[in-house]
C-alpha positions in Angstrom: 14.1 -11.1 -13.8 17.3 -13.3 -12.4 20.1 -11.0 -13.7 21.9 -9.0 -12.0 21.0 -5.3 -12.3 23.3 -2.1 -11.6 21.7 0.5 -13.6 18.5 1.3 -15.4 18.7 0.1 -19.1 17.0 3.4 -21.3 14.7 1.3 -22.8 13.0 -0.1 -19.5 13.4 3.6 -17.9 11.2 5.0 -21.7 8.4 2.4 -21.0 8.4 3.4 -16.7 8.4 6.7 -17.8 5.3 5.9 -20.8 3.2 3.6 -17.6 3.4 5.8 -14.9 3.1 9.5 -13.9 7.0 9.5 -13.0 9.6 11.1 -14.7 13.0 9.7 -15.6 14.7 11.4 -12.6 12.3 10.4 -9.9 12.0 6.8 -11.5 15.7 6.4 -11.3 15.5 8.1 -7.8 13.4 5.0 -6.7 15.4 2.5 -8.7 18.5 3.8 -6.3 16.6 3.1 -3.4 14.6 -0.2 -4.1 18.3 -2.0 -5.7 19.9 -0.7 -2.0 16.8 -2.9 -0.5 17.8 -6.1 -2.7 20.7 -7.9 -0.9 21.0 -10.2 -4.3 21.6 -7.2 -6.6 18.7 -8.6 -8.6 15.5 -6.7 -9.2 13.0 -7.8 -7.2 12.6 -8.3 -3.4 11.1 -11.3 -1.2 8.7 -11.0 1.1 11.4 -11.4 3.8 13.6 -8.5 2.5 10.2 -6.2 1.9 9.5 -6.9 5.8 12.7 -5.9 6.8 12.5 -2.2 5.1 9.2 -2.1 7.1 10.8 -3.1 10.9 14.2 -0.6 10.0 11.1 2.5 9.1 8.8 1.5 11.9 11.1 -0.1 15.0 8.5 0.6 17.5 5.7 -1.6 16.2 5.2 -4.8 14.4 5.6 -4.2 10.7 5.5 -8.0 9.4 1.4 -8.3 9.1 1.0 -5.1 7.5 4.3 -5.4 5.3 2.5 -9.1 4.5 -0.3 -7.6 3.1 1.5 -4.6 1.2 3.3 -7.3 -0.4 0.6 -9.3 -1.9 -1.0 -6.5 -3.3 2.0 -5.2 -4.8 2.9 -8.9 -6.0 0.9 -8.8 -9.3 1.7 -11.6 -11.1 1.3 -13.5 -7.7 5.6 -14.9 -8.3 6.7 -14.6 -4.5 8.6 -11.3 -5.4 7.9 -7.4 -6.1 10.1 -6.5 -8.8 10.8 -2.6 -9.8 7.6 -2.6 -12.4 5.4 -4.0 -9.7 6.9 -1.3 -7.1 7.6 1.8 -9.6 3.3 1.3 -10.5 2.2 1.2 -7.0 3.8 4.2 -6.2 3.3 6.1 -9.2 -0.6 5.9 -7.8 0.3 6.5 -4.6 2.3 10.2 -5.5 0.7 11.5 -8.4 -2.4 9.0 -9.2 -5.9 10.9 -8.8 -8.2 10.8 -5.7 -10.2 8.2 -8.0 -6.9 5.8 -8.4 -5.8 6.2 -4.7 -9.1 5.1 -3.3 -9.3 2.0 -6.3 -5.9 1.3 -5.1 -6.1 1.0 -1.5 -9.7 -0.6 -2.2 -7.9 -3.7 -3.5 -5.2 -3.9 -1.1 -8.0 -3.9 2.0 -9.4 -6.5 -0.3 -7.7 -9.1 1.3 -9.6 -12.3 -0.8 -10.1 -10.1 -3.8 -14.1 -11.2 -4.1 -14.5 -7.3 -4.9 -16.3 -6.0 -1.7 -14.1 -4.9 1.5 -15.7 -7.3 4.8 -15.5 -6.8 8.1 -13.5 -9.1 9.0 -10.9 -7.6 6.2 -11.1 -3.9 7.3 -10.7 -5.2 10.7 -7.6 -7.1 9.4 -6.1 -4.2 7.7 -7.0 -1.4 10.7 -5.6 -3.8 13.4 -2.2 -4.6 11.2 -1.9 -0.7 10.9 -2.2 -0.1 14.6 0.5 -2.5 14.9 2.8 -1.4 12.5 3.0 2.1 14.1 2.4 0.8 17.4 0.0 3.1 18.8 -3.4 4.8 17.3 -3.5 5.5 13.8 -3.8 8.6 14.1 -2.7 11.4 17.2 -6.6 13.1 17.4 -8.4 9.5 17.5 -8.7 7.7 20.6 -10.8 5.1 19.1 -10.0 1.4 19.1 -9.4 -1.0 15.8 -13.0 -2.3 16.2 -14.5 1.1 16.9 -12.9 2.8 13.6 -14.6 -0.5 11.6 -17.9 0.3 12.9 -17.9 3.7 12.2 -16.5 3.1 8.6 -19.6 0.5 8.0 -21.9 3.1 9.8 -21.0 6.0 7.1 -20.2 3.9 3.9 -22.4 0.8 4.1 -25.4 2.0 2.3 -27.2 -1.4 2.0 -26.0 -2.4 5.4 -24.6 -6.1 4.5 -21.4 -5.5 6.6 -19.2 -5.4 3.5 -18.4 -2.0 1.3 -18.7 -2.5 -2.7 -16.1 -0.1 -4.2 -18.9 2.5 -5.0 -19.2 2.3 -0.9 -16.1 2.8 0.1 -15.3 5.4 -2.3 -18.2 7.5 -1.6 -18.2 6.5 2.2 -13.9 7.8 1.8 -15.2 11.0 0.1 -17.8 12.2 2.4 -16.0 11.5 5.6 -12.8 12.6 7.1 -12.2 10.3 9.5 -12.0 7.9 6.7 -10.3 9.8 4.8 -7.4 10.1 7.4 -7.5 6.4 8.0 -7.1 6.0 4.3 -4.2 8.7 4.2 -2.0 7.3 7.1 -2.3 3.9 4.7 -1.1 5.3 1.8 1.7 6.7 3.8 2.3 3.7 5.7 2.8 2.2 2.2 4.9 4.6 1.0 7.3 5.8 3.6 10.0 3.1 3.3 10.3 4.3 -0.3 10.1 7.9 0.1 12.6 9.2 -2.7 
């Protein structure tokens, strides 16, 4: 990944284009922007530079713990960096991936020890660094507080009551309630907006 990088090669765009739902246009549309967010012209982006994007999109809160753990899930081969492949895939679910891959995908990224089940203590983690990155509620029509929204996820999704969500939970609890299911869809956005092409 060290070299420099000005411009797409064709061969890289054909195999973007074959593993993801993007066409050539938009994927070159998102190269343009993710290269402008690389100060070392190379492909891929710290953690440092990947919290920046998030404090210029959202000045009026704290971006850094959410940004944090946007990163790590995007990090896939775990290397300290998000290159374009790692980037291009996550928002390829994020735009055009089904209801299905949305919910798998933000699934893993609340799962912040990746033991497969979403805990308490994570979904508090995740609701309280999205309340900080905007800096207010999560969302205009819900007065309710960080520890309130958990508790009301765990009372509609957590069938067998263990104070953890399996996938199946959280994707039928996300399905069946729209609360959730706007708390899930300021996340993806949250996610997405320092990228929007």
């Amino acid at each position: 990944m060290g070299n420099q990088a000005t411009a797409l090669r064709p061969e890289a765009l054909t195999d973007l284009e074959d593993s993801t739902s993007l066409s050539a246009e938009e994927i070159r549309r998102f190269y343009k922007e993710f290269m402008k967010d690389c100060p070392s012209g190379r492909m891929t982006m710290s953690l440092d530079d990947f919290q920046k994007v998030y404090a210029r999109i959202f000045p009026e809160g704290d971006a850094k713990k959410f940004a944090s753990h946007v990163f790590k899930h995007l990090d896939g081969d775990a290397s300290g960096r998000i290159d374009f492949r790692e980037f291009i895939q996550a928002i390829s679910v994020q735009m055009k991936g089904s209801t299905e891959q949305k919910l798998q995908w933000v699934f893993d990224l609340y799962d912040l020890d990746g033991t497969g089940f979403i805990e308490k203590n994570e979904l508090l983690e995740m609701v309280n660094s999205q309340y900080r990155l905007k800096g207010s509620t999560i969302s205009p029509d819900e007065n309710m507080t960080p520890d309130q929204i958990v508790d009301y996820i765990l009372e509609k999704a957590d069938d067998n009551k263990d104070e953890k969500l399996s996938r199946d939970e959280f994707t039928k609890g996300a399905m069946q309630s729209r609360t959730i299911q706007r708390l899930l869809s300021g996340t993806l956005e949250a996610t997405r907006s320092p990228f929007k092409s």
